[in-house]
N, C-alpha and C positions, 0 to 999 in steps of 0.2 A: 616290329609290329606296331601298329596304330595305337593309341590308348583315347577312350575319350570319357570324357565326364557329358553324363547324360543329366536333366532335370524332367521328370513326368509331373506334370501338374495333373490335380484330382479333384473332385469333389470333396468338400469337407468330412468327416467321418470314414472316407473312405483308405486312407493314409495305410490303416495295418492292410487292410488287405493287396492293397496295390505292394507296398513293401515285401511281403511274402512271394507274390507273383515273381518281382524283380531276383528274391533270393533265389529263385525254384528254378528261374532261368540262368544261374551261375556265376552272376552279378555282385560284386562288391558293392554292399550299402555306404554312402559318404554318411549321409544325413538324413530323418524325415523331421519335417514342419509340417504346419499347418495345410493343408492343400496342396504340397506337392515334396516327393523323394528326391534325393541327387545320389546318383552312383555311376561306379568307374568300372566299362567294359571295354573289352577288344574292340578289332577292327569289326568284327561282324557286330559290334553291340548294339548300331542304330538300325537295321534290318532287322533283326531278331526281334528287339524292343517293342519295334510299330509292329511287326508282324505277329506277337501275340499277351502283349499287354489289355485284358479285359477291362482293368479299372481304371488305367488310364487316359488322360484327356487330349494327351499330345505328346512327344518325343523330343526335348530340345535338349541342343549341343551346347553345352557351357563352354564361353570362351573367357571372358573375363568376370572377377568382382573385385569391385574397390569402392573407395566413400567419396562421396560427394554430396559437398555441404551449398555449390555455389557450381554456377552454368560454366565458369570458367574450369570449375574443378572438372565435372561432368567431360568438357572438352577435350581438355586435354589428357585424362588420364586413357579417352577411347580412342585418341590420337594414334597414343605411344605404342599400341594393340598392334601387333604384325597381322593386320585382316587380308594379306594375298596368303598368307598359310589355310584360311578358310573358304578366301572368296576369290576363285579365279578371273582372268582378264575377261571382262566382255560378262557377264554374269550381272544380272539385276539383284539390289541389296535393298529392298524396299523395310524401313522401323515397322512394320504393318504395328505393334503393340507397345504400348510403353501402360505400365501403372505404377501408382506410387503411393505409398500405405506409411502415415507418421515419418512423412519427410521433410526437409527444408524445402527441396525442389517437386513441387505439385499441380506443374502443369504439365499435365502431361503433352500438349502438342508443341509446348518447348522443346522440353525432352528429345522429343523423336525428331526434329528438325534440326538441333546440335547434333546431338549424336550421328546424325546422317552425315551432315557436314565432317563431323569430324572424322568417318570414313571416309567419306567420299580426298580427303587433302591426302589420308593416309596411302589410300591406292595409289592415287596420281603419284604420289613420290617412288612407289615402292615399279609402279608399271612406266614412270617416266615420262608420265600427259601433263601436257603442259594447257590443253584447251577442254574441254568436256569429257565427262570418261563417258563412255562406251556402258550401255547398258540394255545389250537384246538377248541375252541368250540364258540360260536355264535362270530358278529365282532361287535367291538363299534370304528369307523374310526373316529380318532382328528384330528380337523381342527385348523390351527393358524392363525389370521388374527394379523397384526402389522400396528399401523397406527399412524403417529407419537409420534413412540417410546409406545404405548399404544398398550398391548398384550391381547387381548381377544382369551382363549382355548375355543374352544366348543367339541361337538362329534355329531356327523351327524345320524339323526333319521329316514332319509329318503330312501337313498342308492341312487340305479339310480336318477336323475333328475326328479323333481316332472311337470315337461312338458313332460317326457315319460307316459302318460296317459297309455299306451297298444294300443290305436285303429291305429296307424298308424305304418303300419308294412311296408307298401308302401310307400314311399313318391315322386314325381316329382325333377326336379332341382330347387335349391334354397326355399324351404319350410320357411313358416313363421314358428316361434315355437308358442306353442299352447299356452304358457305364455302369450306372448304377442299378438294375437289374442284376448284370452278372456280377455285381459285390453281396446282393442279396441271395445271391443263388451262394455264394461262399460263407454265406455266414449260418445256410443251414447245413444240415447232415446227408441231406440228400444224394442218391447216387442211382446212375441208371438201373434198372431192374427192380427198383420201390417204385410203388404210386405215388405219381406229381401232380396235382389239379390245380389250374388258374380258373376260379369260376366268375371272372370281370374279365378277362382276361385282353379285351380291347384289340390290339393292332399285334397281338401276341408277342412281343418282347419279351415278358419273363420267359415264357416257354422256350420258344427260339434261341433266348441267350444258355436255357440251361440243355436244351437237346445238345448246342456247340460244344457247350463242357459236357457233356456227357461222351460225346464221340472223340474229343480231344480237336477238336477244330478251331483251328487258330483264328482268331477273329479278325485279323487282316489279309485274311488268303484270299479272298476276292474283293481285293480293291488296290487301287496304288498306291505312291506316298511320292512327296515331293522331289524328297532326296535320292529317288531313282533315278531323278532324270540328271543327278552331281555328277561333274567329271571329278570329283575330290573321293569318289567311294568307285570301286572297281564293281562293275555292274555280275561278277560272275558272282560277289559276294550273295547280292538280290536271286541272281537265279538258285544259286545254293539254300539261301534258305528257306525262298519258294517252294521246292523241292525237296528238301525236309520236313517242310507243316506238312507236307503231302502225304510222305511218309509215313507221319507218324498218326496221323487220322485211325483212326479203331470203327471201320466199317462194318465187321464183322458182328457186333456189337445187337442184340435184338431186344428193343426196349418202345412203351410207345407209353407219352405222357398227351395230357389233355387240357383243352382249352373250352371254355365256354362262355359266351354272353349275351346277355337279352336281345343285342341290335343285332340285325340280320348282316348289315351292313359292315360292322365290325368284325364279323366272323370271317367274310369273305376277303375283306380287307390282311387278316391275320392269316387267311389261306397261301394268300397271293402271297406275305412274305415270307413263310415257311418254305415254299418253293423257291424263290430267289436265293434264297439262303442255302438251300440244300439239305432239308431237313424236314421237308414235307411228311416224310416217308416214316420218321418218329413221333410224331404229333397227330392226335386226333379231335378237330377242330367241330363244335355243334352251336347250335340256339339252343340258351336253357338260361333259367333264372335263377342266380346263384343264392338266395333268398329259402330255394327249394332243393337245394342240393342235399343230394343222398349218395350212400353208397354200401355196395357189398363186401366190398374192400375192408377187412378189419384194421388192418393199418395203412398209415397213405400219409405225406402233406398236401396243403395248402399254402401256396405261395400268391398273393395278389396284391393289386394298386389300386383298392376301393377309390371313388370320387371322394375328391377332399371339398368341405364346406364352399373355403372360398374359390374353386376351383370352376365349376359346373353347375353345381345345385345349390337350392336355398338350404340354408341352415338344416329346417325342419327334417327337411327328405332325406337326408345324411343321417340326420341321428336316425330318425324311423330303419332307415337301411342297414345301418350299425347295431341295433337291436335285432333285426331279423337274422343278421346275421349269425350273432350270439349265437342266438334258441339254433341254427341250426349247423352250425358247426359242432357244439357241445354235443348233439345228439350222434356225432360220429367219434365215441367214445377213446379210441387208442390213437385217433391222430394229432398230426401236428398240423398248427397252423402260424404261419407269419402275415401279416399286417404292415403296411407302410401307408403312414397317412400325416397331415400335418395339423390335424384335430384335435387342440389340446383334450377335450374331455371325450376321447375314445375309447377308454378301459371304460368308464361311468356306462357310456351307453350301449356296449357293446355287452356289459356285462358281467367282465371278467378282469381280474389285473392279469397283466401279462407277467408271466416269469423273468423274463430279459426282456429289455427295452433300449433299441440302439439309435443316440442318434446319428442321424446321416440329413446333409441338403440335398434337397433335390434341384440344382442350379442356385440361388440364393434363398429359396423356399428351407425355413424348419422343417424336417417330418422326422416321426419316429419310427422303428422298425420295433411292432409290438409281436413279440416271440412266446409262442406256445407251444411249448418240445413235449409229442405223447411219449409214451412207454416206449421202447423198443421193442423191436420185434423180436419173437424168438428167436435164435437162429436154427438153421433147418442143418437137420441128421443127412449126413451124406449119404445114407441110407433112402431117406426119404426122395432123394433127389436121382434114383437108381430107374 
């Protein structure tokens, strides 16, 4: 059987939760760093991975790491690499990535132009070309990461960004990415059958990321991934595990959370993706200003992506909206509310300090994740429930 060492690169902050994902899926952890896990699964591990990894950003296959201090080093250690065990004859091998963080070699379109080379001599010997190689058929796209003077190759299993789910083909100004929505969605308590309100709620991401977890829907069941189209992966593996997200979906499930925001525009927008996505049917979508937000709900959360200062609006209007908000979230006494914003003084104008405050980027953006956990709810007598 296959063994491979996997690397999921993430948003910053986002590290425990992506790790957890990886355990839950059966995965041996190697390592977490900064922005990204390594760990070692089966043959099925890079299907599986892309097919229901939330917090992470992509799926790559580790194939080498070693130092390199100098271009010749760089060279030849990716020379010595047996790349027809990864890259079949006739296969495009395009460096699409190189970066390099606190190293000697910091160009990066050096980098990617050795290292090509130095596949490209590697195949020729191993396929026996002695004039151009042959490069029209499926892509296997290497990635260089360099981090002090420490070169890990990988090859990327995923293609687009594993936050391009397919359902938002729409989106408003400044959209949260769907990564970090559903790391947000994990970091509160929430579970379907409690009230969930997004009163911003914009192009509806949070919502949509958290109906998917609420029904158990794999967040890459409708879209593809590169590495389908490998002859190096046995394609019954893709159909197998297509057909297991499938499986395991919890339809039966009857739950309906809410979305709301002032632009009309934004609402319909957030309609359209709840439908794409397949989850229309749990979400109830309106215009309302979340300034004015009520409820009869005695417990509920609050999960949103208020407009950040430098994002949309002037200073002014942010703090004023930060305030309003306060006064009336506080007036919905047992619940919870979460906060993500990248406005240093948001507790001041909001009103309140947060109990937990996490940080997380939103792509190279600061923001925090300001957490306000109400009371729990009672739980209810199975009697009551008769």
């Amino acid at each position: 059987m296959k063994k491979y060492t996997l690397i999921s690169p993430c948003f910053f902050g986002m590290e425990k939760m992506l790790a957890t994902e990886i355990k839950n899926l059966g995965f041996e952890i190697e390592k977490t760093e900064d922005g990204r896990v390594t760990y070692k699964t089966g043959e099925d591990g890079i299907a599986k991975a892309n097919m229901w990894l939330r917090c992470a950003e992509r799926v790559n296959l580790k194939v080498a790491e070693f130092e390199a201090r100098t271009f010749d080093e760089l060279y030849e250690n990716t020379k010595r690499i047996n790349w027809s065990k990864y890259i079949p004859y006739g296969a495009q091998f395009p460096v699409s990535k190189a970066s390099s963080i606190k190293s000697k070699l910091f160009s990066t379109t050096d980098v990617q132009s050795i290292v090509k080379k130095a596949i490209v001599d590697n195949l020729k010997k191993s396929y026996l070309e002695s004039g151009r190689l042959k490069e029209d058929k499926e892509k296997y796209p290497i990635y260089v990461f360099i981090h002090k003077n420490k070169v890990t190759l990988s090859i990327d299993t995923t293609g687009d960004a594993l936050h391009k789910r397919g359902y938002r083909e729409k989106a408003n100004k400044a959209p949260i990415r769907e990564t970090l929505a559903a790391g947000i969605m994990y970091l509160t308590p929430w579970r379907p059958g409690r009230t969930l309100v997004d009163p911003m709620c914009g192009s509806g991401t949070i919502l949509i990321e958290a109906a998917m977890m609420g029904l158990n829907m794999a967040p890459g069941l409708n879209r593809e991934f590169i590495s389908e189209k490998w002859r190096t992966i046995d394609k019954k593996i893709w159909w197998d595990t297509r057909r297991e997200a499938f499986d395991q979906m919890n339809e039966d499930l009857d739950f309906k959370i809410y979305g709301y925001d002032i632009d009309p525009e934004s609402i319909e927008i957030a309609k359209e993706n709840a439908e794409i996505a397949g989850v229309a049917d749990y979400i109830d979508f309106a215009v309302a200003d979340a300034t004015e937000f009520k409820s009869d709900e005695e417990y509920g959360f609050i999960v949103t992506n208020p407009p950040y200062g430098e994002r949309l609006e002037s200073e002014e209007s942010v703090k004023l909206l930060y305030k309003e908000l306060g006064y009336a979230f506080r007036r919905l006494k047992n619940w919870s509310y979460y906060l993500i914003t990248s406005f240093e003084e948001f507790e001041y104008e909001f009103g309140q300090e947060a109990t937990k405050k996490r940080k997380l980027y939103n792509g190279m953006l600061k923001t925090y994740l300001y957490q306000y956990p109400g009371p729990k709810p009672p739980r209810k007598d199975k009697t009551d429930e008769k």
